[in-house]
N, C-alpha and C positions, 0 to 999 in steps of 0.2 A: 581462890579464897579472897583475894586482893582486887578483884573486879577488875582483870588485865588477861586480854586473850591475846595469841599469836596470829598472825596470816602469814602474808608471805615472806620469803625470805630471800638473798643473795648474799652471795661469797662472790668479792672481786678483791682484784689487788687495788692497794691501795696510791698512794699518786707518788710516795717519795721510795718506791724502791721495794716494798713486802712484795710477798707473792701469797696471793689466796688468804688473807689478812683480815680483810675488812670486811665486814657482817653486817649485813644491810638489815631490817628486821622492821616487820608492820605490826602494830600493835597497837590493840583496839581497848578503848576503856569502857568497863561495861560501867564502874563506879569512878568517882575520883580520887584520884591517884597522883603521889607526890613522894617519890623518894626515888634513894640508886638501885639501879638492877644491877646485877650479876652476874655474866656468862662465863663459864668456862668452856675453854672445849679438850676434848680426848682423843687420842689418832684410835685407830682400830684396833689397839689392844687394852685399849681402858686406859693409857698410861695421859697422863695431865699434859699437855702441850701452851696452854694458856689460857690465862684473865684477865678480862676486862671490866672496869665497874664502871656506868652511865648515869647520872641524873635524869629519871624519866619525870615527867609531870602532866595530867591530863584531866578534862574533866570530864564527865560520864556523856556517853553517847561520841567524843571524839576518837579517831584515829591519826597516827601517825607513822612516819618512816624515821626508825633513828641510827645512826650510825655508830656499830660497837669496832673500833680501830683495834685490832689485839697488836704487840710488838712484830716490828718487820719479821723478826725472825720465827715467828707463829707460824706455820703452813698448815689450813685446813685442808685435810684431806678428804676426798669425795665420802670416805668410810667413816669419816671423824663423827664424833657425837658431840651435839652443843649440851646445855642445861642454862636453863635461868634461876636464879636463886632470889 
C-alpha cells in the first residue's frame, strides 16, 4: 500500500560477535517513500525473538540494500519468520 516491494534477501552474522543477526534486505520503491520500517522476527514456534526499527527513504523507481542489525543475541533461525510492519 506504501509503494515498497521486497526482493532479495540475506541473514549473515554480523562483524562484532552475533550470529545470524544481520538482515540484509532489497527493497524497491514503486512510490516515494520516507519513514522507519519494522522487522521483527519469530523462531519456528511463533514465539518473538526480535526487533529492529530502520529509517528507509526512497524515491519512486529506486532500489536499495539496507541493513536491519537485530541484537547480538537474536539468532535467526533457517525456520524463523521475518514481518515488515
Amino acid at each position: 500500500a506504501d509503494g515498497l516491494q521486497t526482493g532479495k534477501f540475506s541473514i549473515q552474522n554480523d562483524t562484532v560477535g552475533g550470529q545470524n543477526n544481520l538482515l540484509t534486505l532489497y527493497l524497491i520503491f514503486n512510490r516515494d517513500f520516507d519513514k522507519p520500517i519494522l522487522v521483527k522476527a519469530f523462531d519456528k514456534t511463533g514465539l518473538e525473538v526480535g526487533r529492529v526499527k530502520l529509517s528507509v527513504d526512497g524515491r519512486a523507481g529506486d532500489a536499495k540494500y539496507y541493513d536491519f542489525l537485530f541484537d547480538k543475541r537474536t539468532y535467526i533461525e533457517v525456520k524463523s519468520k521475518l514481518t515488515i510492519e
